[in-house]
C-alpha positions in Angstrom: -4.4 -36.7 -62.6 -7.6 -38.4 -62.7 -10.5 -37.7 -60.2 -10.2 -39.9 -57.6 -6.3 -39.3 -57.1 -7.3 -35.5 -56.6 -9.9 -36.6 -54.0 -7.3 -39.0 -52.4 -5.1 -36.2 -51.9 -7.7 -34.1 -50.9 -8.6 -36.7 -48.5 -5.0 -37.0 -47.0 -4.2 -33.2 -46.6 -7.2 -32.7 -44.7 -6.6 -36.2 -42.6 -3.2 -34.5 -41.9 -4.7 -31.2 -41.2 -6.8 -32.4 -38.5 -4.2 -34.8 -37.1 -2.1 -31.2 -36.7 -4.7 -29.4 -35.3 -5.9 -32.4 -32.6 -1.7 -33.0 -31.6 -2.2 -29.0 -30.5 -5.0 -30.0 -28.3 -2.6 -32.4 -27.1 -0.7 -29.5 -25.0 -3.5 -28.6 -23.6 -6.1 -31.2 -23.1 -4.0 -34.2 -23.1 -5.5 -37.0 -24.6 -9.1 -35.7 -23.4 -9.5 -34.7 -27.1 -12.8 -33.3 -28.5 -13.7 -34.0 -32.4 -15.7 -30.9 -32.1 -13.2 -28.4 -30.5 -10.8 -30.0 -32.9 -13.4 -28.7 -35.8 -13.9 -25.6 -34.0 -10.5 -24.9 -34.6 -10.4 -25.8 -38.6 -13.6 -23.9 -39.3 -15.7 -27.2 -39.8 -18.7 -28.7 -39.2 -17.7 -31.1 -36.2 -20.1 -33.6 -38.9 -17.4 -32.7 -41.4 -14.3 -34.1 -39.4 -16.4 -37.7 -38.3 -15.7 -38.1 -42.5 -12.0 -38.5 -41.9 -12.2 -40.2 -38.3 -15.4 -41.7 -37.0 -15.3 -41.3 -33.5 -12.2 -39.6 -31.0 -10.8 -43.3 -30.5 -9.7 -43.4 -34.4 -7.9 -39.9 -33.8 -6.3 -41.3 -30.9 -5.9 -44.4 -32.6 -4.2 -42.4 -35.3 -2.3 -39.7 -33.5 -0.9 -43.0 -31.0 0.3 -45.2 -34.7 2.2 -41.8 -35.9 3.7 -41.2 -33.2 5.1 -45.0 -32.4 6.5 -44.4 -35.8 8.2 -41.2 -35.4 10.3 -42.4 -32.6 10.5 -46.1 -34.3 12.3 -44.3 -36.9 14.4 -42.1 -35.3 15.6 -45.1 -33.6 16.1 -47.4 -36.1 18.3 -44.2 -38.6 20.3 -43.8 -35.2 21.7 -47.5 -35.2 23.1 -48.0 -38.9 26.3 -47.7 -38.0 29.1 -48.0 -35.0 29.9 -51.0 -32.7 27.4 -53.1 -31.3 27.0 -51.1 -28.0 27.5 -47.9 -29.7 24.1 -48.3 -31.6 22.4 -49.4 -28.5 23.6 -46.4 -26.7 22.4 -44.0 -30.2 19.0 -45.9 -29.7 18.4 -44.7 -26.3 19.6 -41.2 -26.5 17.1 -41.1 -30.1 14.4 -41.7 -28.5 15.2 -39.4 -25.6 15.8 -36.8 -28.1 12.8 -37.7 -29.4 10.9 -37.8 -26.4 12.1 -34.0 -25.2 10.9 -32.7 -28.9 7.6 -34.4 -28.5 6.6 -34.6 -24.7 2.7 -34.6 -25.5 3.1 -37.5 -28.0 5.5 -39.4 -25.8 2.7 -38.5 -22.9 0.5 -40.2 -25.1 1.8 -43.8 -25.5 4.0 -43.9 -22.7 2.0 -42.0 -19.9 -1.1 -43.1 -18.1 -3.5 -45.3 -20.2 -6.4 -42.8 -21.7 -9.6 -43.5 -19.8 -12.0 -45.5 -21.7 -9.6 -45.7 -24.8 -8.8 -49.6 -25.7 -5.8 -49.1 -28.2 -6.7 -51.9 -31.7 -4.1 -54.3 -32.8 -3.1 -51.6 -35.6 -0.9 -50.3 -33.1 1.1 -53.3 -32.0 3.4 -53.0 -34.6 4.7 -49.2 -34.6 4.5 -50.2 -31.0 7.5 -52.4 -30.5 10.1 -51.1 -33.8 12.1 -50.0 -30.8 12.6 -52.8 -28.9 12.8 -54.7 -32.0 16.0 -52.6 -33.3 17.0 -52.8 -29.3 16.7 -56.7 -30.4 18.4 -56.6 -33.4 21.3 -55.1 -32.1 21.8 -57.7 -29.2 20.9 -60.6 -31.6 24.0 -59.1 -33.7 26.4 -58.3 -31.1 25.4 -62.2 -29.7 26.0 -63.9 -33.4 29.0 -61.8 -33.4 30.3 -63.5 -30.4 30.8 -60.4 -28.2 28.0 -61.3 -25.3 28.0 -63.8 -23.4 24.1 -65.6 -22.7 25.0 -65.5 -19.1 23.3 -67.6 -16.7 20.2 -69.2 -18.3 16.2 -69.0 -17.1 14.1 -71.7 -16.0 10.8 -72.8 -16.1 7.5 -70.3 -17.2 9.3 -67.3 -17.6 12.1 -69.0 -19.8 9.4 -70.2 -21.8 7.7 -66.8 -22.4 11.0 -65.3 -23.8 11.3 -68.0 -25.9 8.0 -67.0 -27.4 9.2 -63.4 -27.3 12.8 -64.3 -28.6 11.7 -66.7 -31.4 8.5 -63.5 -32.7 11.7 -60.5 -32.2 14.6 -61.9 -32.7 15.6 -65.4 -33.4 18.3 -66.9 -31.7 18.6 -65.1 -29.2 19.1 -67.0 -25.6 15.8 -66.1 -23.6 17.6 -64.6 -21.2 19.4 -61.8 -23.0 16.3 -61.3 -24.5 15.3 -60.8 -20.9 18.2 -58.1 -20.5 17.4 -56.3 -23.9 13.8 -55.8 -22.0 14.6 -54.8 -19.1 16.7 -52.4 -20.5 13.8 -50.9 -22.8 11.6 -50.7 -19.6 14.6 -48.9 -18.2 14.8 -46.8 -20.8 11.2 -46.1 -20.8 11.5 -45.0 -17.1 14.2 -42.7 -17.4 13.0 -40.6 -20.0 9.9 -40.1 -18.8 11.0 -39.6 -15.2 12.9 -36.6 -16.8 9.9 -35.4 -19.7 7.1 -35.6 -16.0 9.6 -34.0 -13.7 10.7 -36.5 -11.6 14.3 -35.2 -11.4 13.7 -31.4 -10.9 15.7 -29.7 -8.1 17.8 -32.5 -8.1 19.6 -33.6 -11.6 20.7 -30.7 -13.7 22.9 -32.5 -16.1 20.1 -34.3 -17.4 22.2 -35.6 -20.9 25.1 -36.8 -18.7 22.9 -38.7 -16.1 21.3 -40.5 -19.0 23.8 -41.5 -20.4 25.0 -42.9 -17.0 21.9 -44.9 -16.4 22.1 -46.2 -20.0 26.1 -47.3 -20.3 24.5 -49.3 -17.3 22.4 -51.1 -19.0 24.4 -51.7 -22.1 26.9 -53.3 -19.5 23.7 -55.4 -17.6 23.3 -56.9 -21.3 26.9 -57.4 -22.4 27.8 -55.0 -24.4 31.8 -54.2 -24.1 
């Protein structure tokens, strides 16, 4: 192993390390995050960590990209296999298993915007793998024949998912693409009305009712 490959490795178990420690702080300081408490707490110069991420921004920036990927993943190894609706309906309760496993990280990109923080266009990406698999399965289950486009969508709006349907997923009629959105905002809104507590004292069963809410989207887009 030659030099620099040992520092490169060097260089990514400490980036890790410090991405570990500052998701801690998550828990506890949400995303107020402090380079310097985060080197506090590895037993650094605070000069030492602004090596591996220049300002807090890039260790949001960072923490935000993981994170989009984690529950991109998760998402996308739930859908390889079942019926078109099946993997819509493994999509949703991934990333709400996701979600309840990482409440500060889902905080994080799906909570209120971090003050002062303007996320780059690194993050766009990671950002949308879920609706794009959400995408992908209604583009299949519509090339498949088993949705119908349903009433089309004039005028600006039509032509806005047509941007959005010919950039995620080609030939798909604007206005299912319309449905698969709503039903990732949806989505959205019900897991994190459950991870911020807006169903305690009234919805115990929380698996049960989210999997109501969710079987009514998959019928909103067509799924059978």
């Amino acid at each position: 192993m030659t030099a620099a490959s040992i520092r490169a490795r060097v260089r990514a178990e400490m980036t890790d390390e410090i991405k570990a420690v500052a998701r801690r702080h998550l828990a506890t300081d949400g995303a107020n995050l402090s380079l310097r408490a985060v080197a506090r707490d590895l037993g650094m110069a605070s000069s030492a960590v602004y090596r591996y991420f220049a300002s807090r921004d890039d260790l949001l920036t960072a923490l935000i990209i993981d994170a989009y990927d984690s529950v991109g993943a998760a998402a996308e190894e739930s859908a390889r296999t079942g019926g078109h609706g099946e993997r819509f309906l493994a999509v949703c309760h991934a990333v709400r298993d996701w979600a309840l496993a990482n409440r500060h990280e889902w905080a994080l990109i799906y909570g209120s915007p971090v003050p002062g923080y303007q996320a780059p266009r690194d993050t766009v990406e990671p950002a949308v793998r879920v609706i794009l698999q959400i995408g992908a399965i209604v583009r299949d289950a519509a090339l498949a024949g088993e949705i119908e486009p349903g009433a089309p969508i004039t005028g600006r709006l039509n032509e806005e998912l047509e941007v959005i349907a010919e950039q995620t997923a080609a030939g798909t009629p604007p206005q299912m693409v319309a449905r698969s959105l709503a039903a990732w905002i949806h989505l959205c809104g019900a897991v994190s009305a459950e991870l911020f507590g807006q169903l305690n004292n009234t919805i115990d069963e929380r698996r049960e009712f989210f999997e109501f809410q969710m079987r009514a989207e998959a019928k909103t887009i067509g799924f059978r």
